[in-house]
LUMDOVEX-614542 format. One line per field, with one value per residue: residue number from 1; residue in three letters; x, y, z of N, C-alpha, C in turn. Coordinates in Angstrom, 2 decimals. Atoms other than C-alpha are relative to their C-alpha. Layout:
residues N
n c(NUM | ...)
res c(ALA | ...)
npx c(X | ...)
npy c(Y | ...)
npz c(Z | ...)
capx c(X | ...)
capy c(Y | ...)
capz c(Z | ...)
cpx c(X | ...)
cpy c(Y | ...)
cpz c(Z | ...)
END
This chain:
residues 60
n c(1 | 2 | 3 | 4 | 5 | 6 | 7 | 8 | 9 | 10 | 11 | 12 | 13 | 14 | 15 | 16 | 17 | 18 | 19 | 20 | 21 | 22 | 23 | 24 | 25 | 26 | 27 | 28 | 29 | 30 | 31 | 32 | 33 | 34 | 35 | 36 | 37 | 38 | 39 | 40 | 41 | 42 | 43 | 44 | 45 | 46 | 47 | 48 | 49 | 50 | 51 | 52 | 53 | 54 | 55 | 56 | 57 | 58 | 59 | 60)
res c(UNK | UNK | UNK | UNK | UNK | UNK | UNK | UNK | UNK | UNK | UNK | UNK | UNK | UNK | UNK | UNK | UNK | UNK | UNK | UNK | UNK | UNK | UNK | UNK | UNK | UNK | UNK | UNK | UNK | UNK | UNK | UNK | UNK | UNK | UNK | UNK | UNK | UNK | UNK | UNK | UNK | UNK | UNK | UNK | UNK | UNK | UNK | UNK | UNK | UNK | UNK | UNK | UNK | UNK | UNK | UNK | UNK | UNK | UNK | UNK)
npx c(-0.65 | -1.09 | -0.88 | -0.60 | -1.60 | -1.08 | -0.55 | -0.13 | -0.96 | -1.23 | -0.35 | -0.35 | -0.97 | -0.92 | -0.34 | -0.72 | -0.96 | -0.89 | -0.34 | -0.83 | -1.51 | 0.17 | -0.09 | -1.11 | -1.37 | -0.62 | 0.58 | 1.54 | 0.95 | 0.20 | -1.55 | 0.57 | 0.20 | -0.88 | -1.39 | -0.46 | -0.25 | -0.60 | -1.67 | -0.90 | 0.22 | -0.67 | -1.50 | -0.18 | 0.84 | 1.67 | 0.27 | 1.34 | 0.74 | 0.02 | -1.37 | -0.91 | 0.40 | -0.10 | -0.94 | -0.41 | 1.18 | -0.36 | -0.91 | 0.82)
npy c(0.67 | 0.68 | -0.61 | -0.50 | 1.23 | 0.09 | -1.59 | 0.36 | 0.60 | -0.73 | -0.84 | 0.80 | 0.74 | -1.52 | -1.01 | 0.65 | -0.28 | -0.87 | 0.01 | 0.91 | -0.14 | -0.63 | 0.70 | 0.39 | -0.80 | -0.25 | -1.19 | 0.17 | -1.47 | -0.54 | -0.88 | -1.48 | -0.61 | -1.81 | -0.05 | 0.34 | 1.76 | 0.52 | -0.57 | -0.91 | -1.55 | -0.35 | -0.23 | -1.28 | -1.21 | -0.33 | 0.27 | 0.47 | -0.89 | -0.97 | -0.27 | -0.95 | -1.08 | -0.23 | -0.78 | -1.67 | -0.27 | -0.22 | -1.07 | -1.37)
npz c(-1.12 | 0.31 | -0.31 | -1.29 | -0.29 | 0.84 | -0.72 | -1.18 | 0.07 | 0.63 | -0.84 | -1.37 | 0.66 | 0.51 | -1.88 | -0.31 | 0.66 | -0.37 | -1.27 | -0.30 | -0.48 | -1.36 | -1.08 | 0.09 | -0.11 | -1.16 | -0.44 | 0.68 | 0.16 | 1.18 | 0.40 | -0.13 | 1.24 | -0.16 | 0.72 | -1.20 | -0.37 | 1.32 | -0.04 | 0.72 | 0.41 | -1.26 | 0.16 | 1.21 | -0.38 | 0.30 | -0.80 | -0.01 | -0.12 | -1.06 | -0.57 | 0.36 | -0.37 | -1.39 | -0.06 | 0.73 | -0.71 | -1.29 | 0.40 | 0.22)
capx c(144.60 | 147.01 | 148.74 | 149.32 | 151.35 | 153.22 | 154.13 | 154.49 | 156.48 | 159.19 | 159.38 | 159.91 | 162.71 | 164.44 | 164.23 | 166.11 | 168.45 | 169.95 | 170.03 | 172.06 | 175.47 | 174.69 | 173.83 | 176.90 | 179.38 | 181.21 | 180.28 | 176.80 | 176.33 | 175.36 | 178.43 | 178.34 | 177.73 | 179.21 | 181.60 | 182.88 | 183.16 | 185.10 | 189.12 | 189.78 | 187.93 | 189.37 | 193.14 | 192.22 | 190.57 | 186.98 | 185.04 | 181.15 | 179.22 | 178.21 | 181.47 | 182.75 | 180.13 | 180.13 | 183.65 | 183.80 | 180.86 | 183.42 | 186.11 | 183.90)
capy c(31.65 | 29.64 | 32.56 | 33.74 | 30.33 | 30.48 | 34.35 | 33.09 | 30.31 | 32.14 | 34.70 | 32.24 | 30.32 | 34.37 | 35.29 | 31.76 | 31.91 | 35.11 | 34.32 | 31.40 | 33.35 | 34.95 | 32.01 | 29.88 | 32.44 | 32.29 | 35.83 | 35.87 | 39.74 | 41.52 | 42.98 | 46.86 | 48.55 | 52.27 | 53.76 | 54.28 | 50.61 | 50.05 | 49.57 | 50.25 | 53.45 | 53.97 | 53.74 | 55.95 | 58.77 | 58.43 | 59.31 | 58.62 | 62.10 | 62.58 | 62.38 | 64.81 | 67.32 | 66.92 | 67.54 | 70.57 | 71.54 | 71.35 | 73.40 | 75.97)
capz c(97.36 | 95.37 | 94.54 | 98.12 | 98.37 | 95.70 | 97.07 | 100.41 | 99.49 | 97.31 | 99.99 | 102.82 | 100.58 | 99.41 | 103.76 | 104.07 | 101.75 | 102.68 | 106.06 | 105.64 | 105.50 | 108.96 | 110.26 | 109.14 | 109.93 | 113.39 | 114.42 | 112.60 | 112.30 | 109.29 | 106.95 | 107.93 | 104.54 | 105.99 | 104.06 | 107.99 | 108.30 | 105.02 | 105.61 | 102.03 | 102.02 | 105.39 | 103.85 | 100.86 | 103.44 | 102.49 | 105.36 | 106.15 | 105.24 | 108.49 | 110.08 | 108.05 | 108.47 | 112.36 | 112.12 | 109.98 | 112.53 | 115.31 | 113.45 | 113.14)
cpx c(1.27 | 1.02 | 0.59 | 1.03 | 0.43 | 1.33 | 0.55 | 0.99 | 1.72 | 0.59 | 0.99 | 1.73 | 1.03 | 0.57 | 1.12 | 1.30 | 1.36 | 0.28 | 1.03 | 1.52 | 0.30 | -0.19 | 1.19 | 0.94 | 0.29 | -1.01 | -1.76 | -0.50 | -0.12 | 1.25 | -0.61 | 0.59 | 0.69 | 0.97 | 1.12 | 0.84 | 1.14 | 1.33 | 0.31 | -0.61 | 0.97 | 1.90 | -0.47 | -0.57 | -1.03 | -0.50 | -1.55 | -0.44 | -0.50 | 0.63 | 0.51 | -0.54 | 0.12 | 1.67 | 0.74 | -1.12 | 0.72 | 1.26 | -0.30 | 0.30)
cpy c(-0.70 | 1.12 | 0.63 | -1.09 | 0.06 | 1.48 | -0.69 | -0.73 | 0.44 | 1.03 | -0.74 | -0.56 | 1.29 | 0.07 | -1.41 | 0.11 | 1.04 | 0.24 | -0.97 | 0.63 | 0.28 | -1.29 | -1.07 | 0.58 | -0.31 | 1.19 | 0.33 | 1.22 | 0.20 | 0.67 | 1.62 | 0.20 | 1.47 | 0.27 | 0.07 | -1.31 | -0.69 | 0.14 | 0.35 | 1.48 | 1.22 | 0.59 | 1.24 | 1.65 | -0.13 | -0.15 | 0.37 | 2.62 | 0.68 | 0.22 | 1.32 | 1.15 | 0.49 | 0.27 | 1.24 | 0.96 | 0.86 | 0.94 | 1.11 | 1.29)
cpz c(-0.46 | -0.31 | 0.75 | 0.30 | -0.46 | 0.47 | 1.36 | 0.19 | -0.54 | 1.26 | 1.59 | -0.80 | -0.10 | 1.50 | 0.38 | -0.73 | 0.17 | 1.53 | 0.17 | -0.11 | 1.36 | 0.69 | 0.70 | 0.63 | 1.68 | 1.32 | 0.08 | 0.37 | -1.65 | -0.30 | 0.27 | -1.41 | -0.01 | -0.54 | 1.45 | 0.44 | -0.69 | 0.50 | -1.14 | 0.11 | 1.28 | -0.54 | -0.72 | 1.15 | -0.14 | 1.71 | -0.03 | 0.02 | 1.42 | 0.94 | -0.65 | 0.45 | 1.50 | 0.19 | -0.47 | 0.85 | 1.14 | -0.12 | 0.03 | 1.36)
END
């Protein structure tokens, strides 16, 4: 039992922790991770895998 609290507790403290930028922030969404999403990948061309395929799909 004591080690379900100790688990329990760390876990509760980890789920706060990383919530606190989201909650601070203005907006308070999650950063999108997509290479889609990304402006630098965006400048360089990189584009999300399944963009590309659905557009080499539609070339076809």
């Amino acid at each position: 039992m004591k080690l379900f609290i100790i688990i329990f507790g760390l876990l509760s403290v980890s789920i706060i922790l990383l919530s606190i930028n989201i909650i601070v922030k203005k907006d308070g969404k999650f950063p999108n991770g997509h290479v889609g999403g990304n402006k630098e990948m965006q400048k360089r061309g990189v584009k999300c895998i399944q963009s590309q395929d659905r557009d080499e799909r539609k070339n076809l």
